[in-house]
C-alpha positions as CSV (number, residue, x, y, z in Angstrom):
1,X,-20.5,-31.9,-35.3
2,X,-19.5,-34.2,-32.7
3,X,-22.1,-36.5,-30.5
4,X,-23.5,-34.5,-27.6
5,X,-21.4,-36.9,-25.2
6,X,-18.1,-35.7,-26.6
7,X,-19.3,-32.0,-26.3
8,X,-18.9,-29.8,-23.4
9,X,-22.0,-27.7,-23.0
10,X,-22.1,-24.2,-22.0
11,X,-25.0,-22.4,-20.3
12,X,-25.8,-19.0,-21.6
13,X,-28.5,-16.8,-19.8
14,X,-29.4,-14.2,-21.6
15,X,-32.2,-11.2,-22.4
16,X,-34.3,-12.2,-24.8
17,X,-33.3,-9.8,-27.2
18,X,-30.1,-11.2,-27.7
19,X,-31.1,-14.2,-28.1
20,X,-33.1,-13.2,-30.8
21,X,-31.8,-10.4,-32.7
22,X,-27.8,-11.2,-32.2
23,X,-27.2,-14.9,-31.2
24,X,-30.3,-16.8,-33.9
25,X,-28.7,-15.3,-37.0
26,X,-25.3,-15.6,-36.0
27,X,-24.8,-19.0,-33.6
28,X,-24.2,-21.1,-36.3
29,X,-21.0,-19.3,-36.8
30,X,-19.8,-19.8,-33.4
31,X,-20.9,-23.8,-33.5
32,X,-19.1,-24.0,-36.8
33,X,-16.0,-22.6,-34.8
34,X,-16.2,-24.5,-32.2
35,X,-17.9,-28.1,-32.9
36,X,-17.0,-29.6,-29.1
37,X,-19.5,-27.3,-27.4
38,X,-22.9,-27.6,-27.0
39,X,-24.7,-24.5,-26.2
40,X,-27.7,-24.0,-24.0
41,X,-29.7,-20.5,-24.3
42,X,-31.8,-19.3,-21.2
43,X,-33.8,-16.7,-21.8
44,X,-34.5,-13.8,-19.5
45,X,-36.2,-10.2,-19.2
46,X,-35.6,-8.9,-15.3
47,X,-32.4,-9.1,-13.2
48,X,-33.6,-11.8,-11.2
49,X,-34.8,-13.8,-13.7
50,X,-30.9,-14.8,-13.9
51,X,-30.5,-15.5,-10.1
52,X,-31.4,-18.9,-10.5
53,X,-30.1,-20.0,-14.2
54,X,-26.7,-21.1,-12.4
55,X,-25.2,-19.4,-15.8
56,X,-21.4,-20.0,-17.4
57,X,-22.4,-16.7,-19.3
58,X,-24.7,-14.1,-18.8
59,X,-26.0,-11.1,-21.1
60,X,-27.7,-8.8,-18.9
61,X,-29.1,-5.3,-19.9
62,X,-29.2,-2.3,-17.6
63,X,-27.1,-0.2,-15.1
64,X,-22.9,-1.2,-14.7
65,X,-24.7,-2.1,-10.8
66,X,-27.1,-4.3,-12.6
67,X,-24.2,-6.1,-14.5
68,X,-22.2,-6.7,-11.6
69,X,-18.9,-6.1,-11.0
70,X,-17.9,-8.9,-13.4
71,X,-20.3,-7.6,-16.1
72,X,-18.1,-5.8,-19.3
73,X,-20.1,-3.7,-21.8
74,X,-21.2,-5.6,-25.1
75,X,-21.7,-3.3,-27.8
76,X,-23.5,-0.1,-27.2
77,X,-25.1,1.9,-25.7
78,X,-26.8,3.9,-28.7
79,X,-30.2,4.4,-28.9
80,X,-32.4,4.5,-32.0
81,X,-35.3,5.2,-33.7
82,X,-36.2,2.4,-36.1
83,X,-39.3,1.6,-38.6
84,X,-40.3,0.0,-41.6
85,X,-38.6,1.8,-44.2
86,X,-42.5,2.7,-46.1
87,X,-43.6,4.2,-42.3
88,X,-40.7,6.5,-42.0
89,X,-40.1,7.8,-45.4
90,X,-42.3,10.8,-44.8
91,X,-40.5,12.0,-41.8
92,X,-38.5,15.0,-42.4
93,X,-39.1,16.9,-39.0
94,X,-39.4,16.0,-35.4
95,X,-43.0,17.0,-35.4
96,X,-43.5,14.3,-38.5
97,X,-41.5,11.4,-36.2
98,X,-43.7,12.9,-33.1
99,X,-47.2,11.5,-35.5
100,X,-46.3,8.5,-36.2
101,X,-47.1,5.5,-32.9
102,X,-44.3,5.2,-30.9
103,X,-43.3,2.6,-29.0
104,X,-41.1,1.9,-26.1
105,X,-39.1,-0.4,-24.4
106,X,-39.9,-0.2,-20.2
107,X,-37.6,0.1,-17.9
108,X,-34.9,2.6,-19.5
109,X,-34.3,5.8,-18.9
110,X,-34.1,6.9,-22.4
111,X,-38.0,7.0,-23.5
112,X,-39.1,9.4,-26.4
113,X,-39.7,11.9,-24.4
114,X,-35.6,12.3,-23.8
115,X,-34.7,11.4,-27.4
116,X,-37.0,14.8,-28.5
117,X,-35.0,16.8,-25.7
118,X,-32.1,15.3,-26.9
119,X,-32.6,16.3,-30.5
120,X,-34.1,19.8,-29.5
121,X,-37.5,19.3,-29.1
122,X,-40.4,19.1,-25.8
123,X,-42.8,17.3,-28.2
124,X,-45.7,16.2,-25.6
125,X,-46.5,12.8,-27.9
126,X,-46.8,9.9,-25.7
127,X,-45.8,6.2,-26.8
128,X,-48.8,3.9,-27.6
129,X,-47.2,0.7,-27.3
130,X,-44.8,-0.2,-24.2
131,X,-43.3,-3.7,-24.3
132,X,-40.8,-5.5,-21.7
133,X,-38.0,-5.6,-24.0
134,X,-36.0,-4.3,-26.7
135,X,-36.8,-7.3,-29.3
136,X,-40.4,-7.4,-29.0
137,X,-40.7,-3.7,-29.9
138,X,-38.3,-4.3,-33.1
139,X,-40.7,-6.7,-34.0
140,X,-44.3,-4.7,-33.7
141,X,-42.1,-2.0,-35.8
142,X,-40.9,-4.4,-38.4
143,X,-44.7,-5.1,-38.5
144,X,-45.7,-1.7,-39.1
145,X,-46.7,-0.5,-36.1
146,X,-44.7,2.3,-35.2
147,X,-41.4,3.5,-34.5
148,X,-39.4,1.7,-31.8
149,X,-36.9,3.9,-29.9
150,X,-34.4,0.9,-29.0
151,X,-30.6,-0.3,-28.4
152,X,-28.4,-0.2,-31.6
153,X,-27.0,-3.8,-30.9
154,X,-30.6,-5.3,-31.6
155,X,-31.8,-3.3,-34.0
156,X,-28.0,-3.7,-36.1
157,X,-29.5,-6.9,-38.0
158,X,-32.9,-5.9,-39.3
159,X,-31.1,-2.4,-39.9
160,X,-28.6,-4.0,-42.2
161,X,-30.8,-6.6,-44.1
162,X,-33.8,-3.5,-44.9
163,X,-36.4,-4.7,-42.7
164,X,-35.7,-1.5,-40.8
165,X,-34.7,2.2,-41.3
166,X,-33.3,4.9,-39.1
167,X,-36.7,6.8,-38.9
168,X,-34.6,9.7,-37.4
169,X,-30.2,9.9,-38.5
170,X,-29.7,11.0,-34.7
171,X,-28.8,8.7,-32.0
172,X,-28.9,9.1,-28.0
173,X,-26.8,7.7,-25.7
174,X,-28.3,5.3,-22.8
175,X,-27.9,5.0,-19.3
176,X,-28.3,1.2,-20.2
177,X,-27.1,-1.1,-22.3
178,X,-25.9,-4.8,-22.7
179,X,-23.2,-6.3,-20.4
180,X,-21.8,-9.9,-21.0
181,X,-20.3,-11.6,-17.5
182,X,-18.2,-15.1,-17.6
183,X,-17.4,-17.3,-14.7
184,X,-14.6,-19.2,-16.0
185,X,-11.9,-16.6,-17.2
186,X,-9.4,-19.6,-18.6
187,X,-8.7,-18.4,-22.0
188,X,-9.9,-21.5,-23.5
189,X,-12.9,-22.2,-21.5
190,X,-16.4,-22.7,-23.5
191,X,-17.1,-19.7,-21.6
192,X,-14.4,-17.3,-22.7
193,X,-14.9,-18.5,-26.1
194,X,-17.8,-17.8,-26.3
195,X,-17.2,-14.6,-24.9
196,X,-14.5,-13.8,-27.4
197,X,-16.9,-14.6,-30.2
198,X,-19.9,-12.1,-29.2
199,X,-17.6,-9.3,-28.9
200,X,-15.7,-10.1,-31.8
């Protein structure tokens, strides 16, 4: 790596969830790419949270109007239902998913209520725990309590190294999802880079 005063450094506001569950196991890559920028993570949760991080890149989650008209779509826009693989291997119906605690994300519109619609069913179970984003209720279900219903993109990693399972094989799409904005389009700006690399 080069000193800091040779790099450029890039700003990157973004929900906490990425930052957690798609940029901490897979920065280093991106760093080992490109060893002249230095990268600074801002985390945020709510729309205006970002107003005043003065960004070069932003990850946003919500609505195409929440993005902005810059914002394009960053993976997708799949929910699922995820849980330690020893709390969902007794689910074989909706009714057995419907027993188990469920928790939920705020601010979506797909909340379990939908997903049983969805997949057939007006199941009146409530969710137990409601967290303010997508990463924090990965982790309460990688602890073992409950199934999160939450966007593929964060749950991909604990999904693919067994800390997770599908707790149910059927996935609903989201009003919401992930959006990644740049405001410096030059192709080789830190910025489009680093833009580049995420949706690679």
């Amino acid at each position: 790596f080069l000193p800091i005063s040779e790099t450029r450094i890039l700003t990157v506001a973004t929900s906490v969830s990425i930052a957690q569950w798609v940029l901490a196991p897979n920065l280093g890559d991106f760093q080992k790419a490109h060893p002249d920028i230095g990268v600074r993570l801002i985390t945020a949760v709510w729309p205006d949270d970002f107003s005043a991080a003065e960004a070069d890149v932003e990850i946003r989650f919500g609505s195409k109007e929440v993005a902005g008209r810059d914002g394009v779509p960053l993976g997708t826009n799949q929910m699922v239902a995820v849980a330690r693989p020893d709390n969902c291997a007794g689910v074989k119906t909706l009714t057995d998913l419907g027993e188990l605690p469920l928790i939920q994300p705020v601010g979506v519109t797909e909340n379990w209520a939908r997903f049983f619609r969805v997949n057939g069913q007006n199941l009146m179970t409530q969710p137990v725990l409601f967290t303010d984003s997508h990463s924090l209720a990965v982790d309460l279900a990688i602890g073992g309590a409950g199934v999160a219903l939450v966007n593929r993109l964060i749950a991909r990693t604990p999904l693919r190294d067994g800390r997770l399972a599908l707790a149910w094989p059927t996935e609903v799409s989201g009003t919401e999802q992930y959006f990644i904005a740049t405001n410096d389009r030059q192709p080789d700006s830190p910025a489009a880079l680093f833009a580049d690399w995420i949706r690679q």
